[in-house]
C-alpha positions in Angstrom: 96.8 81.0 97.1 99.7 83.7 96.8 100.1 87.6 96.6 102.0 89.3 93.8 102.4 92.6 92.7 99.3 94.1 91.5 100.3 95.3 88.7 104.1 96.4 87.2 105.4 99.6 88.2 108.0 101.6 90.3 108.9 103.3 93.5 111.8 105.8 94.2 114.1 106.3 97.4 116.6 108.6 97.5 119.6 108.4 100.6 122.7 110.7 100.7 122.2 111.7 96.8 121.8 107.6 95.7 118.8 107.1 93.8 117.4 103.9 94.3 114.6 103.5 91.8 112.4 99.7 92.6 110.5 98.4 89.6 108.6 95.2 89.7 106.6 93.4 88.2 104.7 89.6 88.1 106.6 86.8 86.5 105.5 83.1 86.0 109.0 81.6 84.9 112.1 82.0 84.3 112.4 83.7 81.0 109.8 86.3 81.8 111.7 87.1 85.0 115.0 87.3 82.9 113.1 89.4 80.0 112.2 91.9 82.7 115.1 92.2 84.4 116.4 92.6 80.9 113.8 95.4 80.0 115.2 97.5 83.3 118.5 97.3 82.0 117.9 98.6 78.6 115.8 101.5 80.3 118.6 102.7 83.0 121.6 101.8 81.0 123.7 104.3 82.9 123.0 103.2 86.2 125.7 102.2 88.5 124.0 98.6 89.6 120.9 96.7 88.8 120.2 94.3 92.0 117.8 91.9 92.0 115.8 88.8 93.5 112.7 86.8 91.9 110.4 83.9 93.3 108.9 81.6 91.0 106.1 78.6 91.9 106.4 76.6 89.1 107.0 73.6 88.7 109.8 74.1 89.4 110.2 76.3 92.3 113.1 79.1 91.1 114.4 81.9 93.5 117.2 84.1 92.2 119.0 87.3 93.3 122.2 89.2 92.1 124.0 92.2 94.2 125.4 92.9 90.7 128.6 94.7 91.8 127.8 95.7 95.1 129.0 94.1 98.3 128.0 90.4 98.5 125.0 89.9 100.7 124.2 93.7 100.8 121.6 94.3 97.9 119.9 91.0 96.6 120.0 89.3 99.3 117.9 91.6 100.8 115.4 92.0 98.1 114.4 88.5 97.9 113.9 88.5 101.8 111.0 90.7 101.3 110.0 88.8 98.4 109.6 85.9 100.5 107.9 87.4 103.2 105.3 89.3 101.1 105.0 87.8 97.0 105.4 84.7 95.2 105.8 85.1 91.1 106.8 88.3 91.3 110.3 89.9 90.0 111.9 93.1 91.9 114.9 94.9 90.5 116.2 97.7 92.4 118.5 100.5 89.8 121.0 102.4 91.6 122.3 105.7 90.9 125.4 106.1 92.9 125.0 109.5 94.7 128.9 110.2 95.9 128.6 109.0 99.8 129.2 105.1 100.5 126.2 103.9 102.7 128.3 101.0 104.5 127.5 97.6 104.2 124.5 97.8 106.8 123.3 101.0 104.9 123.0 99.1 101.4 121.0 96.4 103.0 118.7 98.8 104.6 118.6 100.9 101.4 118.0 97.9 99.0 115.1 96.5 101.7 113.3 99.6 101.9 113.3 100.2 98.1 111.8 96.8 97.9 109.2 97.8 100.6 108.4 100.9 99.1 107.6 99.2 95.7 105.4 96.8 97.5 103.1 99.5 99.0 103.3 101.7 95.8 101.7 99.2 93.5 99.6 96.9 96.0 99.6 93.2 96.0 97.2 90.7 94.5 95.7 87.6 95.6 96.0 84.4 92.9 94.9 81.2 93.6 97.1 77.6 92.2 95.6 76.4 89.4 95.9 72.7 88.0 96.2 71.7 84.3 93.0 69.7 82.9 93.4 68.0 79.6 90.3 67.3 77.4 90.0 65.2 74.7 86.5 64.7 72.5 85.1 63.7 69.4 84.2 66.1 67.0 80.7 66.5 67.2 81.2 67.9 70.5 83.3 70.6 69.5 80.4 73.4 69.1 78.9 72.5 72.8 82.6 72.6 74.3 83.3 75.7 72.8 80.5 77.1 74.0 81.0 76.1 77.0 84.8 77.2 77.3 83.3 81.1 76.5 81.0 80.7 79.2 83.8 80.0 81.7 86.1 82.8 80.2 88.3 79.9 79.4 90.6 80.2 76.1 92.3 76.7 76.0 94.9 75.4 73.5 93.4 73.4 71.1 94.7 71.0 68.9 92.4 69.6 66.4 93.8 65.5 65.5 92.0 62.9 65.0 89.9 64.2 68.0 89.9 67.5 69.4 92.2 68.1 72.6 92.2 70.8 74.7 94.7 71.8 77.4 92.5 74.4 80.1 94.6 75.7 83.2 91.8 76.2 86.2 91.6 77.2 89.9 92.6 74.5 92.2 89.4 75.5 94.2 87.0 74.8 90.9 88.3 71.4 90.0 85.4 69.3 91.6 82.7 71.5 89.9 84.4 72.1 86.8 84.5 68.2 86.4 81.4 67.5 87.4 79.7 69.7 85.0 81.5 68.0 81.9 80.7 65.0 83.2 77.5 64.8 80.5 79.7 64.9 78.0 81.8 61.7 79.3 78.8 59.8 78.0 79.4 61.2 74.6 83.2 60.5 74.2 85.0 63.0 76.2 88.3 61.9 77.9 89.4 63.9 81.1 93.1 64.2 82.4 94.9 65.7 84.9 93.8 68.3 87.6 95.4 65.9 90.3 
């Protein structure tokens, strides 16, 4: 189990006249972390920096931050130390808008961390739990009573219809056992179970 952000949003700071505007969001790779950070960019295109930090689970495990322009260790640095104390999967970007007065280098860090903060108890945070691949597959005939089966769980699986019909389902970690166990009548009738080691 982790907590990420709730839900996307933002959160403003302002100190000496610099506008420090948070915006964050949950990722689950790389390329939705880059898309995002890409997305603030293109929003705030005048802004003097755009610092940030993400935290990925994977596989693999990716944590990334950029002070983009400001002094080195003062601005991402300091957003991915909150990540890591409070979210996993989760993206922060922090938009500055240089107000006229130089902070310092201790200022910046406190002004990037509580931007960070104050995004965090904007939007809220949200408990997921790990979830483990399971790979199904069946004959045909079976199709219709999977199916079924899969829209009673609020599952939508990828499925590939071969030879057989094979189904990749990503499922809670804590439902494995009882998840298996209730397909198990159907392992009588042809169907192959993988994964969800």
């Amino acid at each position: 189990m982790w907590q990420t952000l709730a839900e996307a949003g933002e959160a403003e700071i302002n100190i000496l006249n610099s506008r420090f505007i948070a915006s964050g969001a949950e990722v689950r790779d790389l390329s939705s972390a880059e898309a995002f950070l890409k997305s603030i960019q293109q929003r705030y295109p005048d802004a003097t920096h755009h610092c940030y930090a993400f935290k990925v689970l994977g596989p693999p495990i990716i944590d990334r931050f950029s002070d983009d322009g400001e002094p080195n260790g003062t601005a991402g640095r300091p957003i991915l130390t909150v990540l890591e104390h409070h979210l996993a999967n989760a993206i922060i970007v922090v938009t500055r808008y240089y107000g006229g007065t130089k902070l310092g280098k201790g200022g910046l860090v406190k002004a990037y961390t509580e931007a960070a903060k104050a995004l965090i108890t904007q939007i809220g945070t949200i408990t997921r739990e790990t979830e483990t691949e399971l790979s199904l597959d069946y004959p045909y005939q079976l199709a219709p009573m999977l199916e079924h089966w899969f829209r009673q769980q609020n599952f939508h699986p990828e499925l590939i219809y071969a030879e057989r019909v094979s189904a990749q389902l990503s499922i809670p970690l804590s439902q494995r056992e009882k998840l298996t166990a209730e397909l198990s009548d159907w392992v009588r009738q042809g169907l192959n179970i993988a994964g969800g080691e």
